[in-house]
C-alpha positions in Angstrom: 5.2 34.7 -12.1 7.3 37.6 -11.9 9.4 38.1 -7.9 8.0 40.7 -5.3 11.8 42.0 -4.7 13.9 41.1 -7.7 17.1 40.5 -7.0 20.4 41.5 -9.3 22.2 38.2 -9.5 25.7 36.6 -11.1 25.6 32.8 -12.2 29.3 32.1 -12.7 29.3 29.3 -15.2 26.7 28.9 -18.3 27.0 24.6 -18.8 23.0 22.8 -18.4 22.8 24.2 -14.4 24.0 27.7 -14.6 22.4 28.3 -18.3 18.7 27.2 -17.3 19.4 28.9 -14.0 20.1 32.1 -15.7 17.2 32.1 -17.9 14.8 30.8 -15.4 15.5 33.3 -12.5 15.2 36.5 -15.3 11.9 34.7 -16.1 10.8 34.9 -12.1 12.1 38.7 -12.5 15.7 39.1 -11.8 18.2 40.8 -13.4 20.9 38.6 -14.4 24.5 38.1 -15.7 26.1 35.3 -16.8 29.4 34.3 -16.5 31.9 31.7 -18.6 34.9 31.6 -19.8 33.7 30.0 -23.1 32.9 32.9 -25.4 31.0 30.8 -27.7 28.4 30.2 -24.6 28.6 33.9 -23.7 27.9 35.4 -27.3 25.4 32.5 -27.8 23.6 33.8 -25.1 23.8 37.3 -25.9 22.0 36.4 -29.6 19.6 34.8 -27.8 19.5 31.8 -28.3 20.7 28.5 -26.2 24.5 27.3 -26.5 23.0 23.8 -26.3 19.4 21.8 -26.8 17.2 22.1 -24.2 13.5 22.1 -24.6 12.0 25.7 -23.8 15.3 27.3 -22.9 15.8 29.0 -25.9 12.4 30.7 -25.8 13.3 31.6 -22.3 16.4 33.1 -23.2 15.2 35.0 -26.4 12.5 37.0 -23.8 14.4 37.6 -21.4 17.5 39.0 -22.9 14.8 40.9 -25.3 13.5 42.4 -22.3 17.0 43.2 -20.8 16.6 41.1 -17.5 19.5 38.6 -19.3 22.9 39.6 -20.3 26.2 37.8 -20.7 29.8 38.5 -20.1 32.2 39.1 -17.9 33.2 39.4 -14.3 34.0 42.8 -13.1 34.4 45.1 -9.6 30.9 46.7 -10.6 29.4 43.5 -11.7 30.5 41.9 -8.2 29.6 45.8 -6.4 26.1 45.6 -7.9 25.0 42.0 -6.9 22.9 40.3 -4.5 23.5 36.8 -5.1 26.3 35.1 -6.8 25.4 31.4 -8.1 28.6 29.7 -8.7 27.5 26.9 -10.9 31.2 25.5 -12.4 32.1 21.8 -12.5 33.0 19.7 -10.0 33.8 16.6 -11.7 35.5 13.0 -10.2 39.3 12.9 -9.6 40.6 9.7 -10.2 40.1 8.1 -6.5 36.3 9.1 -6.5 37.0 12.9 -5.0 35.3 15.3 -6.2 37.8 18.7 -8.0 37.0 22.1 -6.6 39.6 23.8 -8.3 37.2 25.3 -10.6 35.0 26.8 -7.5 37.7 27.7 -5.5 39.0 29.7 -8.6 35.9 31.4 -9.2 35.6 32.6 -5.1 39.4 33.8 -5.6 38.3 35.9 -8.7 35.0 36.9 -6.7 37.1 37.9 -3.7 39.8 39.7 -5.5 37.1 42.4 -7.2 35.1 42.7 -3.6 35.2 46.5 -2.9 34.3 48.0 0.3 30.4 47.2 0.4 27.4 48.1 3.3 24.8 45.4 2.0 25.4 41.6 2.4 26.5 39.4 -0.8 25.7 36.3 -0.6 27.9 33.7 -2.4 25.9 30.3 -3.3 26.9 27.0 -4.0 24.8 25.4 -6.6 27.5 23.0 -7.5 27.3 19.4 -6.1 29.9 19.5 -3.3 30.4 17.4 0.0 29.6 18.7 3.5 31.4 21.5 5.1 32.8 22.8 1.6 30.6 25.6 1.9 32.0 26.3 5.3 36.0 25.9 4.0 35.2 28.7 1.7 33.5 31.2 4.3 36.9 30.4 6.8 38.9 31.0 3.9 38.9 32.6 0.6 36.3 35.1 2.3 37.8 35.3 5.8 38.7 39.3 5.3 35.4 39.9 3.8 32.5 40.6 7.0 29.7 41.4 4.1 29.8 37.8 2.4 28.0 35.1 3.1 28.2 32.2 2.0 25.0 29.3 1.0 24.5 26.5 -0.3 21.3 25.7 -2.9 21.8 22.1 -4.6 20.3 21.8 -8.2 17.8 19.1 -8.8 17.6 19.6 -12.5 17.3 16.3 -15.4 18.8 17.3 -18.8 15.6 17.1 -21.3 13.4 18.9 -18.7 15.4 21.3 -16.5 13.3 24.1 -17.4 10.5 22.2 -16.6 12.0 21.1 -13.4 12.7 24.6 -12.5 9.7 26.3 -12.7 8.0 23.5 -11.2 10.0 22.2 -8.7 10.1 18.7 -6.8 12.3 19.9 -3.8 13.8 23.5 -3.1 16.5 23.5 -0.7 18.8 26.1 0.8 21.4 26.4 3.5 23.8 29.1 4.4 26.3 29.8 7.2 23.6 32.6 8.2 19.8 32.5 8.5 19.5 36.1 6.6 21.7 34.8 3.8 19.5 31.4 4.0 16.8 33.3 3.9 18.1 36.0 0.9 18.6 33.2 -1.6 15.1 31.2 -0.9 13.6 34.6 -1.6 14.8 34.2 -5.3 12.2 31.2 -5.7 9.1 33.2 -4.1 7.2 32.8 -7.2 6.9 29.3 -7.8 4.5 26.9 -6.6 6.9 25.4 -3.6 7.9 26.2 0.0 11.4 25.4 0.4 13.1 23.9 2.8 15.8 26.0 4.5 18.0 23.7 6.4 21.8 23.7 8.1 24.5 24.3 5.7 26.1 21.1 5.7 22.2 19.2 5.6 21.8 21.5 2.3 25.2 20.0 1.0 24.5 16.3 1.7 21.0 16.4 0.7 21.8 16.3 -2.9 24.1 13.5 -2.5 21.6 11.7 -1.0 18.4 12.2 -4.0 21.0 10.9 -5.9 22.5 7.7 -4.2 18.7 6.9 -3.5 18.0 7.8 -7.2 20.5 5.9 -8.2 19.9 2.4 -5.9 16.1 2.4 -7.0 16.7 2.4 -10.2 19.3 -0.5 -9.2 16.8 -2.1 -6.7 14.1 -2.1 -10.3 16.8 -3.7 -12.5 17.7 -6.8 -9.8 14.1 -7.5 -9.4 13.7 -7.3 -13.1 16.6 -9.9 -13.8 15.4 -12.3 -11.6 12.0 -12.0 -12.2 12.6 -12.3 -15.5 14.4 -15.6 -15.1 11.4 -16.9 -13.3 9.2 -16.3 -16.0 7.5 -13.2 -14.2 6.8 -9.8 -15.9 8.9 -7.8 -14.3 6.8 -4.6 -15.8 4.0 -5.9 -13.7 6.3 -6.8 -10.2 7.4 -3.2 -10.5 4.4 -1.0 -11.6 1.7 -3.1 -8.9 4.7 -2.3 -6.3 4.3 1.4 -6.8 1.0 1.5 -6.4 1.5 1.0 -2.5 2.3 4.7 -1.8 1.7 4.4 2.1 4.8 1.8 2.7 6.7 1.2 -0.9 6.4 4.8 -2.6 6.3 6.7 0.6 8.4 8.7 3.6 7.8 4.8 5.3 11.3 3.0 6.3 12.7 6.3 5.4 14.4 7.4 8.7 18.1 6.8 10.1 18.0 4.7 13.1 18.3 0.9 14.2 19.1 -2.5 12.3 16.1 -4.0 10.7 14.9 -7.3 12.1 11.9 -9.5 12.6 10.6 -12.5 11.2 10.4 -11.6 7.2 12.7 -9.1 5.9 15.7 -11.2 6.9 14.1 -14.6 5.6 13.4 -13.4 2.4 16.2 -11.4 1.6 17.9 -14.6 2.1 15.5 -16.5 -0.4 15.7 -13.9 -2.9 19.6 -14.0 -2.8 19.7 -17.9 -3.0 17.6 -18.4 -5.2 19.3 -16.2 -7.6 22.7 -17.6 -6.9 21.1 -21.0 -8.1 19.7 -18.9 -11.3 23.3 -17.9 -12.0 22.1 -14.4 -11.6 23.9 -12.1 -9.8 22.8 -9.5 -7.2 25.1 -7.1 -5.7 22.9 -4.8 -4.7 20.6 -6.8 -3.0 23.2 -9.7 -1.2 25.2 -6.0 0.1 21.5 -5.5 2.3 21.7 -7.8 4.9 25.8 -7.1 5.5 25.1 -3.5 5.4 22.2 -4.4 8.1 25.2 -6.4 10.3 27.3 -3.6 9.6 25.3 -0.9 11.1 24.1 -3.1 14.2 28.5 -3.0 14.7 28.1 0.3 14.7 25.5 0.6 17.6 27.5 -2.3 19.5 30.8 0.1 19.3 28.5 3.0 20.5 27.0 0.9 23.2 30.9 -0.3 24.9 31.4 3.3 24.9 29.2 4.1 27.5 30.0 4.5 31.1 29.7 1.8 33.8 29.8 -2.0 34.1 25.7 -2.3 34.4 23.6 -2.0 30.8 20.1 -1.2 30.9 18.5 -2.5 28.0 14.7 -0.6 27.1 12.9 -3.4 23.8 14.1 -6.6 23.4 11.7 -7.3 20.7 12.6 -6.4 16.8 10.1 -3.1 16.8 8.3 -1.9 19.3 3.9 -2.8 20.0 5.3 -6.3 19.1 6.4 -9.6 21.0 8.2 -11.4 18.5 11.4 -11.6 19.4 12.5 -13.5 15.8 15.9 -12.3 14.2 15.8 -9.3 17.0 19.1 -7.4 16.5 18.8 -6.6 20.1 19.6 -10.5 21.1 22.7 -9.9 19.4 23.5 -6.8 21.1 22.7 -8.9 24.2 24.8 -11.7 23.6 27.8 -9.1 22.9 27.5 -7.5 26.0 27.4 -11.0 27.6 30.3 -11.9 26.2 32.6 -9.3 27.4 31.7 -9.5 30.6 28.8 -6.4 31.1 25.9 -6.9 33.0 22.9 -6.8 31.6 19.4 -6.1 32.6 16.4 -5.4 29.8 13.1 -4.3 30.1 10.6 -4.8 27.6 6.6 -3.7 28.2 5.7 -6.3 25.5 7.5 -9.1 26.6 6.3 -12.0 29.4 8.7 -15.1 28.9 5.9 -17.2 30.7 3.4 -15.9 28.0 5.4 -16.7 24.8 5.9 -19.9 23.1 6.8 -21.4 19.8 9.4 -19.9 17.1 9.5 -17.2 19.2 10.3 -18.6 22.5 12.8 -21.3 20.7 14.5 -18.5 19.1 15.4 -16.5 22.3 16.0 -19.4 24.0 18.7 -20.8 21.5 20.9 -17.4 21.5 20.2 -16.4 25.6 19.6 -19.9 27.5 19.6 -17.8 30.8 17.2 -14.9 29.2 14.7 -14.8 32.6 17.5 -13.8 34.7 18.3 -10.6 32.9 14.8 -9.2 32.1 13.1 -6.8 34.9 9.2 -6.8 35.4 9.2 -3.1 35.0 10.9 0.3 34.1 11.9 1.4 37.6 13.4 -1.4 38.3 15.6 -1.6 35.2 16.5 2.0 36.2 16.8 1.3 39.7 19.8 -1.1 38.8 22.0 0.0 35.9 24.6 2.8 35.4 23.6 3.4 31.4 20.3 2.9 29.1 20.1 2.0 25.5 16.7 2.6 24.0 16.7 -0.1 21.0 12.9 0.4 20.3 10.9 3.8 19.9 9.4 4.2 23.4 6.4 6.0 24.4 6.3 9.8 25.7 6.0 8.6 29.2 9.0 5.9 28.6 10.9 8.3 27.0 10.2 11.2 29.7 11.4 8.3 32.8 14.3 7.5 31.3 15.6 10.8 30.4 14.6 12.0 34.3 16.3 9.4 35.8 19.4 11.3 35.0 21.2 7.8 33.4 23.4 8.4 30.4 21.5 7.3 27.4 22.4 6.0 23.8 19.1 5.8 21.9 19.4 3.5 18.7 16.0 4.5 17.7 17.2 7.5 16.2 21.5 8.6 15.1 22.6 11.4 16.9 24.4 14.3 15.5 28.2 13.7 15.9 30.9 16.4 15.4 31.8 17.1 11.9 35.1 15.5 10.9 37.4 18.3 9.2 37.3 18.3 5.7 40.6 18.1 3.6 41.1 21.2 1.1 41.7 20.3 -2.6 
């Protein structure tokens, strides 16, 4: 399992991420040193075995500092003049307001910059700590301003103490970023031996990726333990709610839902997170998670209205009107609220919707429409060219077709598409 083009690489820290790092990339065939300022991990190492209790990382670490692909020690000019790669794996733990403390990396750049000697090859400087977008980028424009031949990347761990070797060799996800494509590029070639194509992605979409496995690690497991309490109180098995959910891997356990873009609506995930919720607070059973949904969901549709007032002109196109697009029901749409907003102070309106016949719809649906826009046939056009024909901006609030989406981009209208969130510039981000 061994590397085509093993690389001589630095892991600066030797705590669970940089110690099964260590021992994992001299398995796949690179030389490595390890760096920490705790002796006892350093010598530990050195005897080979494993400063800590990890299952199969001593074994890893007795054959590979046997076979003199795994040292430890110290950082040096010659250390630093001979690498490739430098993992900096160091703490970043929580300050007391929820920040996150890069004095630790920022000291161990500083060390790394101080013994740089004049080089002719790239070194590539890489971020395996858990840090927040554009930190990556602070430590390029800074600590290694003077220094052409570093680069620096960003390659987020995705390790669980009690099977990090495991998780290693046989990865779920591999992701790298780096503020160039070669240095990108450098640092995924460390993995070429195990069985996963990774994902080489922007710098900052490499930092925040890793923040987001672990928020949605971390609500799921939420999500499970809500359901279970109230389940539980209703005399269900929560086991079985759970374990029959998962078997649905095309919607539940799936890439389904899992895309930034407009406020949910319709006719039942409103209505029933609204049951759920009441019918717990009757229970006495409390359900932050799940009552923080349908706010988040109002939240976000504030969001769009905001973006929506910021466009140009007096005249708002509106492409959907339904909840989803291929669908007429018009039930709990969050575009009718958009609508009524836009009413309200005073913009015109016109919407288009292909699915949509006010003559041809009745019932809940109709009543529903009816109740929140009493004058909705005077704002809806028959077709696209004539909502075109008639406004000074579009908002696209359901997914349109190719052809749709081709019309409205050549009529030359400024366009705010809620379907999907566009890429705003990055705020600055304070140094620590």
């Amino acid at each position: 399992m061994e590397s085509a083009s093993p690389k001589n690489v630095i892991v600066m820290g030797l705590g669970y991420v940089g110690c099964v790092s260590s021992a994992c990339l001299a398995s796949l065939g690179h030389k490595v040193l390890g760096v920490d300022r705790d002796q006892y991990k350093v010598s530990t190492i050195n005897q080979q075995r494993s400063p800590f209790y990890e299952p199969g990382l001593e074994e890893l670490i007795q054959q590979n500092v046997a076979a003199g692909r795994l040292r430890a020690g110290s950082l040096d000019a010659q250390a630093i003049a001979d690498a490739d790669v430098v993992l900096l794996c160091v703490g970043t733990p929580s300050q007391a307001n929820g920040n996150i403390d890069l004095s630790q990396l920022r000291r161990v750049c500083a060390e790394i910059a101080e013994l740089m000697q004049p080089r002719d090859r790239p070194l590539v400087v890489t971020v395996r700590s858990t840090v927040f977008p554009g930190t990556c980028e602070s430590l390029q424009e800074t600590i290694f301003a003077s220094h052409a031949n570093v680069a620096v990347a960003s390659n987020p761990e995705f390790l669980r103490e009690g099977t990090a070797v495991k998780d290693f060799l046989e990865p779920s996800l591999l992701v790298v970023g780096g503020t160039t494509e070669a240095a990108a590029q450098l640092v995924a070639g460390l993995y070429d031996s195990l069985p996963i194509e990774g994902a080489v992605v922007s710098l900052r979409t490499a930092e925040m990726i890793k923040y987001a496995c672990n928020a949605f690690h971390a609500v799921k497991i939420g999500f499970a333990n809500e359901i279970g309490s109230l389940a539980s109180e209703l005399g269900v098995d929560p086991m079985q709610v759970m374990e029959t959910m998962c078997r649905d891997v095309k919607l539940n356990i799936s890439p389904a839902y899992m895309k930034p873009g407009f406020a949910f609506g319709g006719s039942c995930l409103p209505k029933d997170l609204r049951a759920l919720t009441f019918r717990a607070s009757r229970l006495d059973v409390k359900l932050p998670m799940l009552e923080s949904v349908l706010p988040a969901n109002d939240e976000h549709l504030r969001r769009s209205i905001r973006d929506i007032f910021a466009l140009p002109g007096k005249r708002i196109g509106i492409f959907g009107l339904a909840f989803k697009e291929d669908t007429d029901d018009l039930r709990e749409s969050p575009v009718i609220t958009i609508v009524e907003h836009l009413l309200g102070k005073g913009r015109e309106t016109r919407i288009f919707d292909p699915h949509i016949r006010l003559d041809e719809i009745y019932g809940s649906n109709l009543s529903f429409v009816v109740s929140a826009l009493p004058h909705i046939g005077r704002l809806m056009e028959r077709s696209l060219s004539d909502l075109l024909a008639g406004v000074n901006a579009i908002v696209i609030a359901q997914k349109p077709t190719a052809e749709t989406a081709a019309a409205i981009r050549n009529s030359g209208l400024p366009v705010l598409d809620l379907t999907k969130l566009s890429l705003k510039p990055a705020r600055p981000q304070a140094a620590n």
